[in-house]
C-alpha positions as CSV (number, residue, x, y, z in Angstrom):
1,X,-97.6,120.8,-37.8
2,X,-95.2,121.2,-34.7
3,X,-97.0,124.7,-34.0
4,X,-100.1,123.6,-33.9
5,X,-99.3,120.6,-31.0
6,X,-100.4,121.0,-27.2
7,X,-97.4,121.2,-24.7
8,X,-98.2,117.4,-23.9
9,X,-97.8,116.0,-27.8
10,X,-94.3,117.8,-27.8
11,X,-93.1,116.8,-24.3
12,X,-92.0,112.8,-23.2
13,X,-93.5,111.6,-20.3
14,X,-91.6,109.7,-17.4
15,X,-92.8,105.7,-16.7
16,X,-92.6,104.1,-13.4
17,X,-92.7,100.7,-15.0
18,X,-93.9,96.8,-13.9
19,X,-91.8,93.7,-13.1
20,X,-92.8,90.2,-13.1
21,X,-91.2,87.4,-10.2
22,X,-92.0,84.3,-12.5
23,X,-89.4,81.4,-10.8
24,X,-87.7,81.6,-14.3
25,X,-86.2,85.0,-13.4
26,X,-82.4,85.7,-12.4
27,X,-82.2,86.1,-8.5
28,X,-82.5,89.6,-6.5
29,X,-79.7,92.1,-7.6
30,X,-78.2,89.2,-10.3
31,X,-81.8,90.2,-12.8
32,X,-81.2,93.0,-15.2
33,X,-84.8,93.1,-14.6
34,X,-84.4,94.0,-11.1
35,X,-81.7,96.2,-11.4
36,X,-83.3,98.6,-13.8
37,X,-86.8,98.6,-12.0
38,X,-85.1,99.3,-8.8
39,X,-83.9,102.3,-10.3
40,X,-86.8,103.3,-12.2
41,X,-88.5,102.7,-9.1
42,X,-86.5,103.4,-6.2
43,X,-89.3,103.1,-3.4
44,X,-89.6,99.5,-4.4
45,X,-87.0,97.1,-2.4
46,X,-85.3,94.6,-4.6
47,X,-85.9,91.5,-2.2
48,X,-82.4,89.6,-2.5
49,X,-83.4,85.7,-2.6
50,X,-86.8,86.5,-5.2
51,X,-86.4,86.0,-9.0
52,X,-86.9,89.0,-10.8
53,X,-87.8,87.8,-14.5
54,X,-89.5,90.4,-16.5
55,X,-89.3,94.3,-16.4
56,X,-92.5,95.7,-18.4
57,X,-92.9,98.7,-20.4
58,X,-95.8,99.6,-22.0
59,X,-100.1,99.2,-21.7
60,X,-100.9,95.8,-21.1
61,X,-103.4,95.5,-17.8
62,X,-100.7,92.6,-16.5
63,X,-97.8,94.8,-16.1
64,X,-99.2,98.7,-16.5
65,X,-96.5,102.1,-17.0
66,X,-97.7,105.3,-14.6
67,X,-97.0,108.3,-16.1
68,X,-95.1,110.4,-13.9
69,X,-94.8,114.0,-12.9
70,X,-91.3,115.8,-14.0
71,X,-88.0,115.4,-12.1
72,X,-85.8,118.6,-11.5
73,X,-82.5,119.1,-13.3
74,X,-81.0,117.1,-11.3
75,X,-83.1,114.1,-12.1
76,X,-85.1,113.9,-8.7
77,X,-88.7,113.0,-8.7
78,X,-90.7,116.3,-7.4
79,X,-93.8,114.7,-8.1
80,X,-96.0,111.1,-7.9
81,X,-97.4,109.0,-10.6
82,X,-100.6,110.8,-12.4
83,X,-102.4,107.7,-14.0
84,X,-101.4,104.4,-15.8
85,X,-99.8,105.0,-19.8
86,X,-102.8,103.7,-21.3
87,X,-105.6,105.7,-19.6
88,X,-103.4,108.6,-20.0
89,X,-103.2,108.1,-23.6
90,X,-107.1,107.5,-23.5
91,X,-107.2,111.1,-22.6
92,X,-104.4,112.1,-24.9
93,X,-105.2,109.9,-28.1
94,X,-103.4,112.3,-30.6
95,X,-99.8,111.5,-29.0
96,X,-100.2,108.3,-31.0
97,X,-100.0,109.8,-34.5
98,X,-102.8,109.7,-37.1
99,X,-102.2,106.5,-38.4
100,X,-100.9,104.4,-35.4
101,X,-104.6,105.9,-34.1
102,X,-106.8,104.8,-37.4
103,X,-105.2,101.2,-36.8
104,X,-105.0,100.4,-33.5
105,X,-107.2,102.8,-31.9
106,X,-105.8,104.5,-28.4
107,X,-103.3,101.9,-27.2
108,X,-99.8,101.0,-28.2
109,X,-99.3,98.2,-30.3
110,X,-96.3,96.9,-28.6
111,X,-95.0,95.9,-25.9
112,X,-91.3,96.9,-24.3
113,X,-89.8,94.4,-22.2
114,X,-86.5,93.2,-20.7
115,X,-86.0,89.7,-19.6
116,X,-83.2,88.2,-16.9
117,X,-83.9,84.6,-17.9
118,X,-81.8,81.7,-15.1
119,X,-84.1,78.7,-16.1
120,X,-85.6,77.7,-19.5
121,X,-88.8,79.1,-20.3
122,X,-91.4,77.0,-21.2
123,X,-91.5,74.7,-24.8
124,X,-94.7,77.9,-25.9
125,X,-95.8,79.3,-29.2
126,X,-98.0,82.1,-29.7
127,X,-101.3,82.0,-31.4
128,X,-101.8,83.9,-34.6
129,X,-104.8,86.4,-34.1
130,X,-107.9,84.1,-35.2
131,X,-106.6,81.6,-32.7
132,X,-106.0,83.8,-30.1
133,X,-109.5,85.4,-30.4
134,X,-111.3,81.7,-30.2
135,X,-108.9,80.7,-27.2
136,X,-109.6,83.4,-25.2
137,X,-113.1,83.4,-25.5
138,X,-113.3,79.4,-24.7
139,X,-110.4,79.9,-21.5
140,X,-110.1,83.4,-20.9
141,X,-108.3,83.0,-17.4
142,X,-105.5,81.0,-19.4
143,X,-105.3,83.1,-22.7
144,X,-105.6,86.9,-21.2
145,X,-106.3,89.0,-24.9
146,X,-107.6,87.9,-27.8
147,X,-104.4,89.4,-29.5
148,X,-101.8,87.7,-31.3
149,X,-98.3,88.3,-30.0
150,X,-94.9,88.5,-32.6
151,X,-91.7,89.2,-31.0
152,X,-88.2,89.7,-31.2
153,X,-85.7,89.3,-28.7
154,X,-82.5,91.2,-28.7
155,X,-79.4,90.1,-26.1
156,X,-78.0,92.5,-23.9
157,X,-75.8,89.8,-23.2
158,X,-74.6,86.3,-24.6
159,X,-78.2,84.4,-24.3
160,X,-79.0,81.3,-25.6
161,X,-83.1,80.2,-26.8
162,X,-84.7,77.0,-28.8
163,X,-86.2,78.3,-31.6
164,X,-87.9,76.7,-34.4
165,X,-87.6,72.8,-36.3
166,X,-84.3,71.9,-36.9
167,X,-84.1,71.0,-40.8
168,X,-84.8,67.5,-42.1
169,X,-81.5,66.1,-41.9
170,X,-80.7,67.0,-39.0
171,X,-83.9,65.6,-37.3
172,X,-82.8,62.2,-39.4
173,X,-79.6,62.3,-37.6
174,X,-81.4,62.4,-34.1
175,X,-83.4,60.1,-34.6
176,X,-80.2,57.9,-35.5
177,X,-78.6,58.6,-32.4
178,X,-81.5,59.3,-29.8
179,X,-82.8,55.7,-29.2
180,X,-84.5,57.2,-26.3
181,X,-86.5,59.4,-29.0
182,X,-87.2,56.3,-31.0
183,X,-88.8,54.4,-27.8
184,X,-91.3,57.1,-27.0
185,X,-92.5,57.7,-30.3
186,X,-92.0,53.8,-32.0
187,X,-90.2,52.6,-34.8
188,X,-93.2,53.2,-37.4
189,X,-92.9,57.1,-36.6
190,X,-89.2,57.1,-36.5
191,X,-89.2,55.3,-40.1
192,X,-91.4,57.6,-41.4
193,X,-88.7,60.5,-40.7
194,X,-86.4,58.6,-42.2
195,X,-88.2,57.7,-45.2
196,X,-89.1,61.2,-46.1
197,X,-87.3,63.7,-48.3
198,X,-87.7,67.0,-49.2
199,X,-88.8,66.0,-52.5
200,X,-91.5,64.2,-51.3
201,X,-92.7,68.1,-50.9
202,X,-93.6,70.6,-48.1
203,X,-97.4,69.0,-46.9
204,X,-95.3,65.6,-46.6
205,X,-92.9,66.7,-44.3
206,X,-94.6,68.2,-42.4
207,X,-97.3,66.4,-42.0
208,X,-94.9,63.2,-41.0
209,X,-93.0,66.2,-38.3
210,X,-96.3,67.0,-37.1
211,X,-97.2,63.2,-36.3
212,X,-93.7,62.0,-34.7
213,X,-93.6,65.8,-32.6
214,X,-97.5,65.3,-31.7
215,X,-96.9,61.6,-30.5
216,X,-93.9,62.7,-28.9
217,X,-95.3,65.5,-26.4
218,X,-98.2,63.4,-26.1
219,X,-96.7,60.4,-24.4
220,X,-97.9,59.2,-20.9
221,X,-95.7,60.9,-18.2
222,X,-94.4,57.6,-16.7
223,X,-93.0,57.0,-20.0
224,X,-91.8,60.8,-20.9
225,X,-90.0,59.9,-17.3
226,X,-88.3,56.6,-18.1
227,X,-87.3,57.6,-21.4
228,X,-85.7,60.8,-19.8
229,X,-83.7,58.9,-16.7
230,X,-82.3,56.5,-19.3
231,X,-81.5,59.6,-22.0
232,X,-79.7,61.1,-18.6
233,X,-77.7,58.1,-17.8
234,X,-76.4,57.1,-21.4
235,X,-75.4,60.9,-21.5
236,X,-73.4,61.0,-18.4
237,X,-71.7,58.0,-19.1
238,X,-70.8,58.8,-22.3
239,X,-69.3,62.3,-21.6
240,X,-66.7,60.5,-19.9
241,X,-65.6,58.8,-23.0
242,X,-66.0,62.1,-25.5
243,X,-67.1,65.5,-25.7
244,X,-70.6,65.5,-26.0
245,X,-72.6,68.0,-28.5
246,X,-73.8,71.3,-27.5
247,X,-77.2,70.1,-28.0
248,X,-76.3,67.2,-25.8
249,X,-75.0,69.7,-22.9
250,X,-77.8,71.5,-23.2
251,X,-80.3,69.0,-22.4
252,X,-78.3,67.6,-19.7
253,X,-79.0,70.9,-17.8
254,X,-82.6,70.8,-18.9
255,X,-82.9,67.5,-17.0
256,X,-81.3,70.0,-14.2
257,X,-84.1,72.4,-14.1
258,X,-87.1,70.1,-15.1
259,X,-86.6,66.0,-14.3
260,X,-88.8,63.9,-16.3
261,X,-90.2,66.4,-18.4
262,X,-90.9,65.8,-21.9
263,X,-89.3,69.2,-22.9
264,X,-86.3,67.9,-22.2
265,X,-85.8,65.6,-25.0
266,X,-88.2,67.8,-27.2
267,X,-85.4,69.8,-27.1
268,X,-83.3,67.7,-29.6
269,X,-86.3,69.0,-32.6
270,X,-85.7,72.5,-31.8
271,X,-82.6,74.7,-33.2
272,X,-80.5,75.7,-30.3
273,X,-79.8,79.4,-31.2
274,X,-76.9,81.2,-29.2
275,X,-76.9,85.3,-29.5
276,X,-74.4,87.8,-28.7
277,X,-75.3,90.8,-27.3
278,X,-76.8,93.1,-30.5
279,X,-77.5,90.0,-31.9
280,X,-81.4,89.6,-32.0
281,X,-84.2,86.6,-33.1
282,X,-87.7,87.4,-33.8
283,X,-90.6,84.9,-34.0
284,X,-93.5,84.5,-35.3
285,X,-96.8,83.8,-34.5
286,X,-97.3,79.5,-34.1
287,X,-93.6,79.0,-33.6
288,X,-91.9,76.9,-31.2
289,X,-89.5,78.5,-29.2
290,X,-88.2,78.6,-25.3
291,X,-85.3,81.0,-24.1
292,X,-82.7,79.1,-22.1
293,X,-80.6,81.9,-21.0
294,X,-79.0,85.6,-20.3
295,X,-80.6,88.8,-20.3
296,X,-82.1,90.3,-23.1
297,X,-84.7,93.2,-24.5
298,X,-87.7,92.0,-25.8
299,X,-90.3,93.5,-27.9
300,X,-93.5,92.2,-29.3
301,X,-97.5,92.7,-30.1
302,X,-99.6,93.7,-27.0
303,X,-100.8,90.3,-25.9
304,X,-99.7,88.1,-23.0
305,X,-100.8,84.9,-25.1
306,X,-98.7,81.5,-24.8
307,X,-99.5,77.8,-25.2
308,X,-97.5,75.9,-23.1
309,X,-96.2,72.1,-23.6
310,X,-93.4,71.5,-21.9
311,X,-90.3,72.4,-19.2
312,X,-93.2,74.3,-17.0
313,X,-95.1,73.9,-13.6
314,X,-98.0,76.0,-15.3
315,X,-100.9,74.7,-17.4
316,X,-100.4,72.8,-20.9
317,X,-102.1,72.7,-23.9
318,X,-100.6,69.7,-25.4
319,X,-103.0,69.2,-28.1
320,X,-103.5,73.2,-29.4
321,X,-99.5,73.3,-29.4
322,X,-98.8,70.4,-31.6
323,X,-102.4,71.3,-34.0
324,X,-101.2,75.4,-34.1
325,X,-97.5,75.3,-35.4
326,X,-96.4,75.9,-38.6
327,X,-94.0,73.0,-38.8
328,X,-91.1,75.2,-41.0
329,X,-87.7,73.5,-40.3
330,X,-84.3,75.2,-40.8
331,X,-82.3,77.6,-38.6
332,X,-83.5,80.9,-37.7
333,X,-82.7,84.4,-39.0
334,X,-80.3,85.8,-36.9
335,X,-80.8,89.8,-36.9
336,X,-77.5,92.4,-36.5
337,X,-79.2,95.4,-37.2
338,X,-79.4,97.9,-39.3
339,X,-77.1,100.9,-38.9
340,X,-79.0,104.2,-39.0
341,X,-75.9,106.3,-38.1
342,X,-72.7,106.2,-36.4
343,X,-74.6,105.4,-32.9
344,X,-77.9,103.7,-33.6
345,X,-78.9,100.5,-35.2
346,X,-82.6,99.5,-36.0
347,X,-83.9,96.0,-35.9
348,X,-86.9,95.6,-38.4
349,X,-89.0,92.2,-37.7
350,X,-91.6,91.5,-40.4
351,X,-94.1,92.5,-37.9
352,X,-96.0,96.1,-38.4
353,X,-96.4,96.2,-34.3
354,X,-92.9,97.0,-33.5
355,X,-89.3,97.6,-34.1
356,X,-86.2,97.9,-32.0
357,X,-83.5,101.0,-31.7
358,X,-80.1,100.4,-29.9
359,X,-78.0,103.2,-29.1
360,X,-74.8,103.3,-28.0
361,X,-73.0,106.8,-27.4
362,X,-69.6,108.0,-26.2
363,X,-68.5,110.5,-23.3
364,X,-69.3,113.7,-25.0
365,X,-71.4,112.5,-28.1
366,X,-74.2,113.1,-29.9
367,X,-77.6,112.2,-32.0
368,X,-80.8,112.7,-33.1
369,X,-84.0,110.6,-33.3
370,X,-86.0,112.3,-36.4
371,X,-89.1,113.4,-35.9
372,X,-91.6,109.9,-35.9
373,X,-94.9,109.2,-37.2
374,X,-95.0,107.2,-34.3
375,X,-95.1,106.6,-30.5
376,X,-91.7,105.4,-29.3
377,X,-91.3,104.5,-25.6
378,X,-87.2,105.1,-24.6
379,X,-84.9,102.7,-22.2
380,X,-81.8,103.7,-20.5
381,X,-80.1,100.7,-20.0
382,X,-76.2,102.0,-18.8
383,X,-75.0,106.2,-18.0
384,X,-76.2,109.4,-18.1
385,X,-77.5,112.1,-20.3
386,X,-79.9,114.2,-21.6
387,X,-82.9,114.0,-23.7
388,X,-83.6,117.1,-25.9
389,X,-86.9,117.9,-27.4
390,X,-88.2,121.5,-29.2
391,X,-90.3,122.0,-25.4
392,X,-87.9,120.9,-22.7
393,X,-84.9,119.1,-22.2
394,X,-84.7,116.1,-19.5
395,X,-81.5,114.9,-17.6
396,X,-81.8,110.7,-18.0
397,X,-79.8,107.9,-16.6
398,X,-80.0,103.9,-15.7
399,X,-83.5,102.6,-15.3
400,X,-85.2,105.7,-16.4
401,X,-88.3,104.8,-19.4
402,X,-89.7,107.7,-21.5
403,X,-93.1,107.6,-23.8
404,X,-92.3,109.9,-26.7
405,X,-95.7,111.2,-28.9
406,X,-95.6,111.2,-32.2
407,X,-93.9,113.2,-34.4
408,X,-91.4,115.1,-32.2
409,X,-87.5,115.2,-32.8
410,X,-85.6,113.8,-29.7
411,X,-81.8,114.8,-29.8
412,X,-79.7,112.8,-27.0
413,X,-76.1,113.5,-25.6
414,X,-74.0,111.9,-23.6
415,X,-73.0,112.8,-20.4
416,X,-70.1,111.4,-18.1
417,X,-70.0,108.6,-19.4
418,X,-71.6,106.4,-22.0
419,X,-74.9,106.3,-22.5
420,X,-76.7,103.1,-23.7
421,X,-80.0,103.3,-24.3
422,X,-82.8,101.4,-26.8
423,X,-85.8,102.7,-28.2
424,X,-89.0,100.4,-29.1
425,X,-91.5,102.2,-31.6
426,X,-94.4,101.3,-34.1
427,X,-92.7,99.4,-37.5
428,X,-91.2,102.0,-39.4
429,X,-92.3,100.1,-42.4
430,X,-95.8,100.5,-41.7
431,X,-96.0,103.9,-42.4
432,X,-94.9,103.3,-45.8
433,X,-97.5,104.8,-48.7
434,X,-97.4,101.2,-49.6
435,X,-99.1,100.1,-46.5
């Protein structure tokens, strides 16, 4: 009961939050990313020529919250940080909810991030978690947890990702009008694709996609880079005579960012997925996937797991890539939201870790979060406001991040001006009788 909780179950608690400077990131003042953890941390200098990739929010050791003290009513820090979110919630284990606690013990489950991507991320999946337990004990410096790691992305902007096997037919007509693709892998692969058909059954396909994709990101590099320069030249020349494909444009400015790399053309076996902003993609665990551009929030398990096989400097795990996916062809669900009133929309992945809120609210409006079995961790992404609870109320604007316990009602207004904000919380799904 509400009576019954101490004053730090009913109150939120202000996060000075992480960033990550990975070379993929938008530069200096240009990141999202930057921008919002130069406000939520304004002691920390946004340096104007370093790319500013990933803004973290959450409990994982690579990127930890501080939990700060209170700011006055005018929104002014009056105190320092206290300790990071997860050995405060150590302390404070109840602030999770009873049955967020029996599950996952005291840690979140997910993990709040937003992402200012300039360059393609790598060609990665993400192991379910029996793989990630056996990687991480066999390489522990590559693969950090033994967690599996789910995640949705939802654009703040227009952004643009690979994502997934295109379907059958379309990987037929690539192959008729890719030679380069057909000179890496051979003409026995390449006949193999075309040979196929869906009724040949599900373990046929994709065991003939598995082979041509394995043999394909496992050619030698001098030929990966020969079958590149001539894919590069054919292109350019024959842009001149039509308008070439959005697929073809895209991996033009792949060849851009990462000459002579074989995730250039393994590009052509991914869907190319473009999202406006409140559109959103989630992925699941031993998918393919690589975002390609724009900013967007991100949300997934607590893990910092990825198998890497192309368009990267960092290590590759060609063979635990190509052996881990699921091989499931077709285009990608794209996710608009659910709406839960006039202000908020709720994305709901098939993942019991996490779900996403986005609010939008006018000069001078008004809403309320109910009461959640839950721990929710808060975003203000554009404005001003306030954030009202049953112990306090707290003046919020751009860049500030608040950890909400369990089971408190949060009722937000809007200030001057509108107030955009995004609210990441265990799935509400899970707490379900059913589950």
């Amino acid at each position: 009961m509400a009576n019954d909780y101490s004053e730090k179950q009913r109150r939120l608690q202000r996060l000075r939050c992480s960033v990550q400077n990975y070379e993929w990131g938008r530069i200096g003042r240009e990141s999202q990313a930057a921008r919002l953890y130069s406000l939520n941390y304004p002691a920390a200098a946004v340096e104007p020529d370093e790319p500013y990739a990933e803004f973290w929010m959450g409990t994982h050791e690579s990127g930890p919250s501080f939990v700060l003290a209170d700011r006055d009513s005018n929104g002014v820090s009056v105190g320092t940080e206290c300790a990071t979110l997860k050995s405060w919630i150590s302390q404070n284990p109840d602030v999770l909810g009873e049955k967020v606690l029996k599950k996952w013990g005291g840690d979140l489950p997910f993990l709040f991030k937003v992402l200012s991507v300039a360059k393609a991320l790598s060609i990665q999946a993400h192991p379910d978690k029996e793989l990630a337990r056996v990687l991480h004990k066999s390489l522990p410096n590559i693969y950090k947890d033994d967690n599996h790691k789910p995640e949705m992305a939802l654009a703040l902007t227009y952004f643009e990702a690979l994502c997934g096997f295109v379907s059958l037919e379309e990987l037929k007509a690539v192959l008729q009008n890719v030679p380069e693709i057909v000179d890496l892998v051979g003409t026995a692969d390449a006949n193999q694709v075309l040979l196929v058909n869906e009724q040949d059954g599900k373990d046929k396909v994709k065991a003939v996609l598995q082979s041509i994709f394995t043999q394909l990101m496992s050619a030698r590099k001098d030929v990966i880079s020969e079958a590149v320069s001539k894919l590069k030249s054919r292109l350019s020349m024959e842009k001149k005579l039509r308008q070439l494909t959005d697929k073809e444009q895209l991996v033009l400015r792949l060849e851009k960012q990462y000459p002579a790399d074989v995730g250039v053309i393994s590009a052509f076996f991914l869907n190319y997925v473009k999202l406006n902003a409140g559109e959103a993609l989630y992925l699941g665990a031993n998918e393919p996937h690589a975002y390609v551009n724009g900013d967007c929030v991100e949300c997934m398990a607590t893990s910092d797991n990825v198998v890497r096989a192309g368009l990267t400097p960092k290590h590759r795990d060609v063979p635990t890539l190509c052996s881990m996916l699921t091989y499931k062809q077709g285009f990608p669900e794209i996710l608009r939201g659910v709406p839960l009133n006039a202000y908020i929309r709720r994305y709901l992945p098939p993942f019991d870790e996490f779900e996403v809120d986005r609010c939008i609210l006018p000069q001078g409006a008004a809403t309320v979060f109910p009461a959640f079995p839950g721990p929710s961790i808060f975003l203000i992404t554009v404005g001003r406001g306030i954030m009202h609870t049953i112990a306090s109320e707290y003046v919020v604007s751009e860049g500030d991040v608040l950890f909400a316990p369990a089971n408190i009602e949060i009722r937000v207004v809007a200030s001057a001006s509108e107030l955009q904000l995004y609210r990441a919380g265990v799935n509400s799904n899970f707490f379900e009788p059913s589950q």
